[in-house]
PyMOL CGO cylinders between C-alpha atoms (Angstrom):
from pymol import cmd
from pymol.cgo import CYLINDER

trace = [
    CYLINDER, 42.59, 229.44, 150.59, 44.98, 227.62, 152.22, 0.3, 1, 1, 1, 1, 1, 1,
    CYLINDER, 44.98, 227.62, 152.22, 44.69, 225.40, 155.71, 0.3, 1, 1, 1, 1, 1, 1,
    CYLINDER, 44.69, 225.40, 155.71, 46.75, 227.83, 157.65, 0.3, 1, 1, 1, 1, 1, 1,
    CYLINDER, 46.75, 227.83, 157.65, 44.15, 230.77, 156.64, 0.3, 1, 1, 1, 1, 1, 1,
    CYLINDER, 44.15, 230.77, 156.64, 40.56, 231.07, 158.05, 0.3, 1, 1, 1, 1, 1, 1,
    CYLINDER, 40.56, 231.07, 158.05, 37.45, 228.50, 157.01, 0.3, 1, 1, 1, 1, 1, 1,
    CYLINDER, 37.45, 228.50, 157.01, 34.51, 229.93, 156.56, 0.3, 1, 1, 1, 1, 1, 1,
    CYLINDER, 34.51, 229.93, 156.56, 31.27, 228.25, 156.19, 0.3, 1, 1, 1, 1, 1, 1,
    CYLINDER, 31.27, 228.25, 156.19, 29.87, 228.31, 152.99, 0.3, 1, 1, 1, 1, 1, 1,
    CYLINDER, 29.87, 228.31, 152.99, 29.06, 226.55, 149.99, 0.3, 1, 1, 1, 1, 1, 1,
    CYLINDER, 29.06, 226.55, 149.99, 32.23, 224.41, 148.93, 0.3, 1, 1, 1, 1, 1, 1,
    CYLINDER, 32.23, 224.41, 148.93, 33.77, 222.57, 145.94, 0.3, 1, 1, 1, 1, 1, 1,
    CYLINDER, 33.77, 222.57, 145.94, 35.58, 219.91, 147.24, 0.3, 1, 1, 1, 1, 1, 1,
    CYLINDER, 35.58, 219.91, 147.24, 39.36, 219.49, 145.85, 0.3, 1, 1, 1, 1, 1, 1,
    CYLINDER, 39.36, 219.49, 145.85, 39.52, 216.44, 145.44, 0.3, 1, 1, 1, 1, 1, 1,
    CYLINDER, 39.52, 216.44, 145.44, 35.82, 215.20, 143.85, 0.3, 1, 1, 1, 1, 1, 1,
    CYLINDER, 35.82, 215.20, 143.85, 34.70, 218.90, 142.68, 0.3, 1, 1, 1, 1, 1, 1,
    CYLINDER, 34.70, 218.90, 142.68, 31.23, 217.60, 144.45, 0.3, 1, 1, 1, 1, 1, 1,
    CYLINDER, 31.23, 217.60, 144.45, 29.59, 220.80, 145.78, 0.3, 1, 1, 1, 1, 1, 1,
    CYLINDER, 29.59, 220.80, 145.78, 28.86, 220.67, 149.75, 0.3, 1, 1, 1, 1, 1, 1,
    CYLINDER, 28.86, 220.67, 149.75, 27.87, 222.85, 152.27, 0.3, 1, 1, 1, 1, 1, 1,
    CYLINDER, 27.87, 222.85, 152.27, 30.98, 223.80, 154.94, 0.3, 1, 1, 1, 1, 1, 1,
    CYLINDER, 30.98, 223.80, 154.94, 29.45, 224.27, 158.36, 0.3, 1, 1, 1, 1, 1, 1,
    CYLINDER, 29.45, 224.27, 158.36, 33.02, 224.78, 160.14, 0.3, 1, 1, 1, 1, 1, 1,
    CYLINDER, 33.02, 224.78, 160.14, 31.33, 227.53, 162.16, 0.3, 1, 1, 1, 1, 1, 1,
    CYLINDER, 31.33, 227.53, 162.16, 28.66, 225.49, 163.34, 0.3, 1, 1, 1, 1, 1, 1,
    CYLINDER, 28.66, 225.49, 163.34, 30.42, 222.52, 164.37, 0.3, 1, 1, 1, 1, 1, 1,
    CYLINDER, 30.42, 222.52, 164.37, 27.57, 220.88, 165.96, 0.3, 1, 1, 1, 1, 1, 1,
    CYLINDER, 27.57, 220.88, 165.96, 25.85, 220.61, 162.50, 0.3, 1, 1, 1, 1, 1, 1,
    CYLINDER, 25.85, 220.61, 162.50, 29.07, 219.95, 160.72, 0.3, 1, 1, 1, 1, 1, 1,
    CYLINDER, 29.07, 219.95, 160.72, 29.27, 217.05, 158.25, 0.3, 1, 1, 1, 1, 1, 1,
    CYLINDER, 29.27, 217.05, 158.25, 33.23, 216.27, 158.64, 0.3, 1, 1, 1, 1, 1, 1,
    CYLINDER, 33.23, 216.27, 158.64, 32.75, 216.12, 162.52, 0.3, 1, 1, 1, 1, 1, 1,
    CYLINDER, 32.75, 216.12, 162.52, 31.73, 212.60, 162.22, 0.3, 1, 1, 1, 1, 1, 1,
    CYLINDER, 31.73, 212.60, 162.22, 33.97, 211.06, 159.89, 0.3, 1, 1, 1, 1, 1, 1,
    CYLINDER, 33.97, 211.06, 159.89, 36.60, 209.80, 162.44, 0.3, 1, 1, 1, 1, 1, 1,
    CYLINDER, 36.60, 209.80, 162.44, 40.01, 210.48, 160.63, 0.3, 1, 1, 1, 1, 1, 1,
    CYLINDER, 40.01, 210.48, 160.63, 43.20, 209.48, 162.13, 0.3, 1, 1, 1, 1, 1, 1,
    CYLINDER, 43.20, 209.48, 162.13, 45.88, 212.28, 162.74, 0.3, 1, 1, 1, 1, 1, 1,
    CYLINDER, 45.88, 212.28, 162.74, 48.29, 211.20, 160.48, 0.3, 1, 1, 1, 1, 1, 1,
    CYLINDER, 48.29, 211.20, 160.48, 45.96, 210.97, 157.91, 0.3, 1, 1, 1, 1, 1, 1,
    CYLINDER, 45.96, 210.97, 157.91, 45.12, 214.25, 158.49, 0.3, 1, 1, 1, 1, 1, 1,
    CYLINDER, 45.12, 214.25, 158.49, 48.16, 215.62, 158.00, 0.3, 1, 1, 1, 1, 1, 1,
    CYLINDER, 48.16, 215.62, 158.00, 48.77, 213.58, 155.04, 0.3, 1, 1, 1, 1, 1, 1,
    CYLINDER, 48.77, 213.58, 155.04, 45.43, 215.61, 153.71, 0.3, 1, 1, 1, 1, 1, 1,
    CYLINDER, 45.43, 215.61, 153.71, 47.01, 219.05, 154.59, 0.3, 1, 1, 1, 1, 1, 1,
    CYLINDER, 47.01, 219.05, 154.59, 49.73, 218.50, 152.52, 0.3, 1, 1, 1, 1, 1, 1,
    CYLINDER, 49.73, 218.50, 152.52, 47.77, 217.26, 149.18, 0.3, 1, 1, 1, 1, 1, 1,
    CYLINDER, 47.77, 217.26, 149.18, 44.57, 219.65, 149.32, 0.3, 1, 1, 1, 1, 1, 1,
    CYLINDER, 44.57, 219.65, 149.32, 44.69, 223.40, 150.48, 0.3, 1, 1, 1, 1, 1, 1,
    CYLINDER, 44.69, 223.40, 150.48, 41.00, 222.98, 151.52, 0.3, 1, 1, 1, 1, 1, 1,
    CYLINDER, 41.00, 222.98, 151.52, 38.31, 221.02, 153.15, 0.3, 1, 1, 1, 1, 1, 1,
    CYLINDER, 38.31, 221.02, 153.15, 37.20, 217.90, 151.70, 0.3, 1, 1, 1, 1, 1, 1,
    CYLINDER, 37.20, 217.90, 151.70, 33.94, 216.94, 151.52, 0.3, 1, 1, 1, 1, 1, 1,
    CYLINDER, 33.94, 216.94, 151.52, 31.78, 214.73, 153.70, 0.3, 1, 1, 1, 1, 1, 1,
    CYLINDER, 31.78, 214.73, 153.70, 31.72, 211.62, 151.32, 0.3, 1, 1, 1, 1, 1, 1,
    CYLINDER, 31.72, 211.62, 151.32, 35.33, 211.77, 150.44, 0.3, 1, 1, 1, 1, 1, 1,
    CYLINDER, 35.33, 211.77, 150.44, 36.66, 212.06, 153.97, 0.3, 1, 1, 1, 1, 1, 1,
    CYLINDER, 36.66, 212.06, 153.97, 34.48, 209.19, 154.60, 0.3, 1, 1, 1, 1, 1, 1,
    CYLINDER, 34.48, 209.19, 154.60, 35.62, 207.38, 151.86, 0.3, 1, 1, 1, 1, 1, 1,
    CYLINDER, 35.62, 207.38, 151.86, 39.66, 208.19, 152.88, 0.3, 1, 1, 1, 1, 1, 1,
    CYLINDER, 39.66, 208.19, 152.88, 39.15, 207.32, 156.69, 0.3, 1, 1, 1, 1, 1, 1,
    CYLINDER, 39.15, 207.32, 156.69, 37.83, 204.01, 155.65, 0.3, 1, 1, 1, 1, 1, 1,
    CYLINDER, 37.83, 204.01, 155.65, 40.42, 203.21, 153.41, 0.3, 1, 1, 1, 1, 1, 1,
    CYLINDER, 40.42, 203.21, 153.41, 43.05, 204.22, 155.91, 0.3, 1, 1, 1, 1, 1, 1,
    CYLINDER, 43.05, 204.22, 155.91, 41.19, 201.88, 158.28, 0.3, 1, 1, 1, 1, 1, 1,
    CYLINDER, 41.19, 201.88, 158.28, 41.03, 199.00, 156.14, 0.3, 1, 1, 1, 1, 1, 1,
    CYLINDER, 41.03, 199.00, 156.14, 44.85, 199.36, 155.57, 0.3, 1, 1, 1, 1, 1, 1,
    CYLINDER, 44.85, 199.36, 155.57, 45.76, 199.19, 158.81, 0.3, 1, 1, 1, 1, 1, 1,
    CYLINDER, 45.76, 199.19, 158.81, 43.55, 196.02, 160.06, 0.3, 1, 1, 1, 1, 1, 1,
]
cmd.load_cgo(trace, "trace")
């Protein structure tokens, strides 16, 4: 899968920790990443290293890094 093909929800390795998570991309009410506040460059930057979604912890642990960075 790649990020310019469909997500589907589903149960999910994550690239970049192997953790397992559940993807709720078509639900995005009750979706984990929603709330992890990423900044768009970072984003990018994320698109070009990983051809999938990251999990919840990890994209937590990135934004805060990137946040930490920049203050």
């Amino acid at each position: 899968m790649t990020w310019n093909q469909p997500i589907t929800q589903g149960s999910k390795a994550c690239p970049r920790c192997h953790a397992d998570f559940e993807c709720k991309v078509d639900d995005l009410r009750n979706c984990d990443c929603v709330a992890v506040k990423v900044s768009l460059p970072v984003l990018k930057s994320l698109q070009g290293q990983y051809e999938d979604c990251l999990c919840p912890n990890c994209l937590r642990e990135i934004a805060s890094s990137a946040a930490s960075s920049t203050a």
